[in-house]
N, C-alpha and C positions, 0 to 999 in steps of 0.2 A: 894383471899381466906385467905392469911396471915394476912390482911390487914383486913379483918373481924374477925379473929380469934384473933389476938391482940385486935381490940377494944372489944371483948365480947360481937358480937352479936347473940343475942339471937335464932334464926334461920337463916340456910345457905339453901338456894334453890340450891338441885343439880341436875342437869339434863343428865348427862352421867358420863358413866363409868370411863372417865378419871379425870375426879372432884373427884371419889371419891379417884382415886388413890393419888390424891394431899392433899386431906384431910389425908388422912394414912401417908403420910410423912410428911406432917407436922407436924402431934402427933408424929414424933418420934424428931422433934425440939422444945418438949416441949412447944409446944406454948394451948394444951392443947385438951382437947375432943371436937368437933364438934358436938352439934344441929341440925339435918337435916331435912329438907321437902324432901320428893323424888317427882320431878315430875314428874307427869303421861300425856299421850297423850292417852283420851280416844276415840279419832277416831271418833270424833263425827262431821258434818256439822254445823257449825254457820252461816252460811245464810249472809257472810258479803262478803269485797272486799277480794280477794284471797291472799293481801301483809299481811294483820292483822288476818288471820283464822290461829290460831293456837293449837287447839285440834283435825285436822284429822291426818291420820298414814303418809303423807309424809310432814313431818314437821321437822324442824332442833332442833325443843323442847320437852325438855323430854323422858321420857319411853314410848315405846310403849306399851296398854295391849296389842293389837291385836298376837304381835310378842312373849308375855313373857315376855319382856325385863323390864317391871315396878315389875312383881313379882319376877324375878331375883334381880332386885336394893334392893327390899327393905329386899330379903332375904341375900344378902351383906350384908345391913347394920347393921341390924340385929347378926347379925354373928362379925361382927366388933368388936375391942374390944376399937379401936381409932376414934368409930363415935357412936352419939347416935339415934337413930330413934325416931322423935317425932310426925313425920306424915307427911301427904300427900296435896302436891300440884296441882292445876291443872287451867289453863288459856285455854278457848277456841277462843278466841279472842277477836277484839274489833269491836264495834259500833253492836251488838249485838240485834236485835229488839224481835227474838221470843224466849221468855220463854223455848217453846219446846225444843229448843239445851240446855239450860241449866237444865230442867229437866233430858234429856237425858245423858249429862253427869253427872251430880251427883248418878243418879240410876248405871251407869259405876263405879264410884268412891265407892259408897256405898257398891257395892260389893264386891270392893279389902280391905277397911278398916275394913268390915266383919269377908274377909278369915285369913286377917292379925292382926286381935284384935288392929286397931288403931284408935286413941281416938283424935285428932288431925288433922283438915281437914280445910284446904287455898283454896276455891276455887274461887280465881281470882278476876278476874271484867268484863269488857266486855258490861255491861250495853248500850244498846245505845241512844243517846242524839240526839230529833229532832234540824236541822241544818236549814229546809228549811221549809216554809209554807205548809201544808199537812202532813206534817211527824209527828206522836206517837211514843210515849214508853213508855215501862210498867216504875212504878216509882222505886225506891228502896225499897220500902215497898212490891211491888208485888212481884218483882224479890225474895227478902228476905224469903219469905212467901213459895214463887213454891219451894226454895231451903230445907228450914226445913221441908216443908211437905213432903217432896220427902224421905228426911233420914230417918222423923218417921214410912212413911209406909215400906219403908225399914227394919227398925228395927234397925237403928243403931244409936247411941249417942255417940255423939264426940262436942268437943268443936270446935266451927264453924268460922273460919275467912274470911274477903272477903276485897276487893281492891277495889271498887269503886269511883277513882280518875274521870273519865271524867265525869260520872254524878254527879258529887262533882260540878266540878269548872267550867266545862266548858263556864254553863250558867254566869257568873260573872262576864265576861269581854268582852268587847268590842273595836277594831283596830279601832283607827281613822285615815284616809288618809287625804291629799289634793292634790285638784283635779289639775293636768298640763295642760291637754290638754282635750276637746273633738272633735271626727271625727267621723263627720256622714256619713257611704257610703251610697245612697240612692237606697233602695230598696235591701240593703245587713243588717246591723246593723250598732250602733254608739258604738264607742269606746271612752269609757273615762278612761284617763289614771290618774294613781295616784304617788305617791312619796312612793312606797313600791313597796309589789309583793310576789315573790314565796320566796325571802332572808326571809320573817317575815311570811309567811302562805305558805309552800309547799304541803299541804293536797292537795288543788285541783289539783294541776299537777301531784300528786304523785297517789291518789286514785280517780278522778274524784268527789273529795268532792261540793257539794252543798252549796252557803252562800245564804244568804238576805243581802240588803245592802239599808240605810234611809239616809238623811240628818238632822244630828241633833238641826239644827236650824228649820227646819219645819217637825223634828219628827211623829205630827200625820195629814201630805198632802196628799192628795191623790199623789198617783202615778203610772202615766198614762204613762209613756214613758217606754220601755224596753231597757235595755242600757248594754254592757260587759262591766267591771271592770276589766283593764288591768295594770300590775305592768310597774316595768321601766329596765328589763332585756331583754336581746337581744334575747330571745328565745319567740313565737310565742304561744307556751304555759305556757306561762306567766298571767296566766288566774285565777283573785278572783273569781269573782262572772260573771258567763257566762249568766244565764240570769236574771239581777238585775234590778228593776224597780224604778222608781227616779220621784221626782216631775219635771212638765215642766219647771218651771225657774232656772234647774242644772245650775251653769256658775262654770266656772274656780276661782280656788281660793275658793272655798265650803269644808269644810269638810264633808268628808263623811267618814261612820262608817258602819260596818257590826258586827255583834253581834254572840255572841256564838262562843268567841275566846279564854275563858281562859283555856282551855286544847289544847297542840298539838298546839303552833301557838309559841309563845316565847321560850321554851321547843326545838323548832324542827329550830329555827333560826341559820341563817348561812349570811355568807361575800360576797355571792357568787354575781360577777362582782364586788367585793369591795366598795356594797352598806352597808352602817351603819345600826344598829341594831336598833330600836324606843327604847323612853325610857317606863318602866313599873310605873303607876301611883294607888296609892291606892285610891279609893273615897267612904266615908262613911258617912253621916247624914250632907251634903253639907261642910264636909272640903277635902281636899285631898291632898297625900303624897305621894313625888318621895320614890319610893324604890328602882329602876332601872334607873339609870340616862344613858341618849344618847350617842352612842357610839360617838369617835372621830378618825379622821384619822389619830393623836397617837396611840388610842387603836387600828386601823388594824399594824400601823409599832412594836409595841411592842416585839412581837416575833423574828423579824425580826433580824441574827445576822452581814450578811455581807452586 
């Protein structure tokens, strides 16, 4: 918070009572008045995995309305003479598919910016991005559209902000692997393993995330085999793409890519078994630019002081 407050950012997202207590002492170290979003938990289901739902009441984020605890915050802030209130925040989660949760909460939210004349409304992002063949979702324009229309039957006008990073980038990038091994058990599945895993994409072990996975030399093959996509960690759920489909002449030594990686895959990257980082490549109108160069097994000892 200090660390915000010196650089002069323009809004601070608080979400409990003892942030604000830190913002009030800070203004008395002169470092200056704080800009606030209060956020709210309006208790609402977003219909996603239980680790990323975070606008129902038992949640580690924000004000509860259910409990009071959001029209207490922002009557705090309000009252404040070393915070300014400039409006309300609110995130119900992420990979978000049905509209509904976010009508729902906004008609929530619509009501407390009402009681409380605020003119100023963050509500998040959460959008969610199809991952796997069969999968929809509404686009930005729709999502955008349920949310205004929602405040003007409401009756309220307030300048409107939103977050929509995963349905931003998501689609934009694409993990290229190469292939180590393939084993076929027969009459169980075949496991082809790759030179990455859960160190560069933990979604799937962490929330049973769904991929696609192609070979980019015969991008439009049919693909007839069903194959798991397994990293090169010692752990059994080590698991890209569970059930990924591949043309018949997959062999060792193929790149292979799975798409719909540029949110939550580089972002969420870790060391873990002391496997290196991939590097990050920009590609545009057939040139392309390292901007992320390959880690090295300097860059793991770096830290390292004894």
């Amino acid at each position: 918070l200090r660390t915000a407050l010196k650089a002069g950012v323009g809004r601070i997202v608080v979400d409990s009572f003892d942030e604000l207590d830190r913002l009030e002492r800070l203004y008395d170290e002169h470092l200056g008045t704080a800009q606030v979003l209060v956020r709210i938990t309006p208790g609402v289901e977003a219909h996603t995995h239980e680790y990323i739902a975070t606008g129902h009441d038992d949640t580690k984020f924000g004000f509860t309305v259910s409990s009071g605890a959001a029209d207490a915050a922002i009557e705090r802030v309000r009252k404040s003479p070393s915070i300014e209130m400039m409006g309300i925040h609110a995130h119900i989660g992420s990979q978000v598919f049905r509209l509904e949760s976010f009508v729902e909460a906004t008609r929530v939210i619509a009501g407390i910016a009402a009681r409380h004349d605020v003119r100023e409304l963050s509500l998040g992002g959460g959008l969610g991005v199809p991952y796997v063949e069969g999968e929809t979702a509404p686009t930005i324009t729709e999502w955008a559209a349920a949310i205004r229309g929602t405040l003007e039957e409401e009756g309220v006008e307030a300048r409107l902000m939103a977050e929509p990073g995963r349905a931003i980038v998501a689609g934009a990038a694409v993990t290229l692997y190469r292939v180590g091994t393939i084993k076929d058990l027969p009459g169980i599945r075949t496991y082809v393993a790759v030179d990455g895993g859960m160190s560069d994409n933990p979604r799937p072990v962490l929330y049973g995330s769904g991929y696609e996975t192609f070979l980019p030399r015969a991008a439009d093959a049919e693909r007839p085999d069903r194959v798991t996509v397994v990293g090169k960690h010692c752990e059994s759920g080590d698991v890209l793409v569970r059930d990924g489909y591949v043309p018949r002449d997959l062999r060792v030594g193929d790149v292979l890519a799975t798409p719909v990686t540029g949110a939550y895959g580089h972002s969420m990257g870790s060391n873990y078994n002391k496997v290196l980082r991939p590097a990050v490549v920009f590609c545009a109108d057939g040139a392309a630019r390292l901007v992320v160069r390959r880690e090295t097994y300097d860059d793991l000892l770096r830290l390292d002081v004894s």
